[in-house]
N, C-alpha and C positions, 0 to 999 in steps of 0.2 A: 577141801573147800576152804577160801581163806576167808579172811576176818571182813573182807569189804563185799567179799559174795553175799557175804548171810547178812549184812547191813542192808544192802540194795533188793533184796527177797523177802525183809521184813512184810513191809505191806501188802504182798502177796500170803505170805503162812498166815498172817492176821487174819486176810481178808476168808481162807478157805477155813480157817477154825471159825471166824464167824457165820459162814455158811453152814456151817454143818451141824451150830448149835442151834441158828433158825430151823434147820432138816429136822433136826432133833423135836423140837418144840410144836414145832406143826405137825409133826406125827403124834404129838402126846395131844395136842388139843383137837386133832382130827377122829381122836378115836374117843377121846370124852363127847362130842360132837356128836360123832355118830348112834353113840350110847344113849344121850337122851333124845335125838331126831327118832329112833327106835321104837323110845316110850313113848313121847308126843304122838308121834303118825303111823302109831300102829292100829292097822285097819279093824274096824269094825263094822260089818256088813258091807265092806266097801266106802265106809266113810271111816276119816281120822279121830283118832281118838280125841284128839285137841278142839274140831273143829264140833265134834258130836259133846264137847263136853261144853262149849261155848253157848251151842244152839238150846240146847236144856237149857242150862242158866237163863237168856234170857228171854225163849218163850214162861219161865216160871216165874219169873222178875214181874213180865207184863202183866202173867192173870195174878200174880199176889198183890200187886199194887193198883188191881183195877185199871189195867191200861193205860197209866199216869201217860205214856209215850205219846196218845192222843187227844185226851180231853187237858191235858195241862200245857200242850205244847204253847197255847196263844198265852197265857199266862208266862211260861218262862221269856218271852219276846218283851212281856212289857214288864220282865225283873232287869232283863238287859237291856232294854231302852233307858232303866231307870223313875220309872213309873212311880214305884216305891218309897225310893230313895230321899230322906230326910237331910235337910242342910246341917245338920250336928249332930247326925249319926256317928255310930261309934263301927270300926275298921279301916283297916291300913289302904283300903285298895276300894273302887267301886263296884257293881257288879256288871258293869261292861266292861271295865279294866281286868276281872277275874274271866269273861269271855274271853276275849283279846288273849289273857294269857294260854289259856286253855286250848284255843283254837292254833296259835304258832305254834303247837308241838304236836300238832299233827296234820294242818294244812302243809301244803308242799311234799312231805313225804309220803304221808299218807292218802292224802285224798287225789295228788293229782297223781305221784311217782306210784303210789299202790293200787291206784283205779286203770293206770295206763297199762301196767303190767300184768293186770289180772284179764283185761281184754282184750291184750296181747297172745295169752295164753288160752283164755276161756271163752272169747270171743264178744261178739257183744252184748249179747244174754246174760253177760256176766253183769254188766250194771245193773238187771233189774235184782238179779241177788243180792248185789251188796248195798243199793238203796232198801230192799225190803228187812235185809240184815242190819243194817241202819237205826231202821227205825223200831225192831226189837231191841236193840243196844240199848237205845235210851232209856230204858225201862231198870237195865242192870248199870246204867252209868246217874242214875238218878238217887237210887241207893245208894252205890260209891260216895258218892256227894255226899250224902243225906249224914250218913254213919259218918264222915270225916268233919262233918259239919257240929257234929250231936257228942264225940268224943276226944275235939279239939284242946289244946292246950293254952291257955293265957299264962304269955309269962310273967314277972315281974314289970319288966321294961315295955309291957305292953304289946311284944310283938307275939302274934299267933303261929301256933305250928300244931301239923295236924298230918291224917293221910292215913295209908293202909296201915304203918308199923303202929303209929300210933290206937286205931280204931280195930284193928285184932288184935292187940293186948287187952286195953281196955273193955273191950266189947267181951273179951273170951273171958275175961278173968271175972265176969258176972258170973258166969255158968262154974259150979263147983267140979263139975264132972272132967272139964277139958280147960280149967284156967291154966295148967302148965305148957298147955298149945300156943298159948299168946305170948310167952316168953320165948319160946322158941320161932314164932313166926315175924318175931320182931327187927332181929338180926339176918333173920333169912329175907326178907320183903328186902331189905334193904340191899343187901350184896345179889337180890336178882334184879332188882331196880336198876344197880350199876349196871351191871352186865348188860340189861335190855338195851342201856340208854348207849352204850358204847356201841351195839350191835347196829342199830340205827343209825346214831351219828357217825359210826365211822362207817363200816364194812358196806353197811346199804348205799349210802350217797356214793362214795367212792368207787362202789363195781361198778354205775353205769358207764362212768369216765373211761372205764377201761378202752 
């Protein structure tokens, strides 16, 4: 083989060693994949464990907080109208502005890409499950709030930072029994946060296109 062969075949050997290391990789994340799709959706009485661990949480959510999902709902409409709302209040953002944020990270994928698909699949019985799912949610998405709200950070410079890492640290490390859980869930909240948000913005928007 002369010296201008293997010049002109470069980007060809390139191009199949980089094949074969994608071959590679996608077999390594196809089987870590599969590992935990395992644990999440392993059946329990014919329901998934993910889905069975969800539906607890927040039918418990609802009757611990006195079904805040109902009797507070007119109440949070006039925190996000701004009802409230004082002219020299103190925060970076309003609380229709904190809606607004709230609501684009998961309008469009969620409510229309995730409603379209599940009645694609489930037919359309399925909307009265995920509006009745819905409206348990809010019960366990009000706590979320509440605890990120209650264990927030003020920095020097004024700006706030807050969320899961922060409110299961601090929230656990009250409890003597399990404070070493908060230090470990803190680093982990986050590198599953990545992961989630990658999972969404890339992989989901992207398959429909296919």
């Amino acid at each position: 083989m002369t010296l201008d062969h293997i010049f002109f075949n470069l980007p060809t050997l390139a191009l199949a060693a980089n094949n074969s290391v994608l071959t590679n990789l996608t077999a390594i994340v196809n089987q870590i994949l599969n590992g935990i799709s395992n644990v999440l959706f392993f059946s329990i009485g014919g329901m998934p464990l993910i889905v069975l661990w969800l539906v607890c949480g927040t039918v418990f959510f609802t009757f611990r907080m006195n079904f805040i999902n109902i009797w507070g709902f007119r109440h949070a409409i006039d925190i996000a109208l701004g009802k409230y709302e004082q002219p020299n209040q103190n925060g970076e953002i309003s609380s229709f502005q904190a809606l607004s944020t709230a609501l684009s990270a998961g309008v469009g994928l969620g409510s229309i890409g995730g409603v379209a698909f599940a009645i694609s699949i489930g037919g359309p019985g399925a909307a009265f499950w995920m509006t009745l799912a819905g409206l348990f949610a809010m019960s366990s998405k009000f706590v979320e709030c509440t605890l990120a709200q209650k264990y927030r950070v003020v920095r020097p410079d004024g700006t706030i930072a807050g969320g899961p890492m922060y409110y299961l640290s601090a929230g656990l490390a009250e409890n003597g029994d399990i404070k070493n859980w908060g230090k470990n869930c803190e680093p982990a909240i986050c590198i599953f946060a990545m992961l989630g948000h990658l999972v969404r913005a890339c992989f989901k928007l992207t398959n429909p296109l296919k």
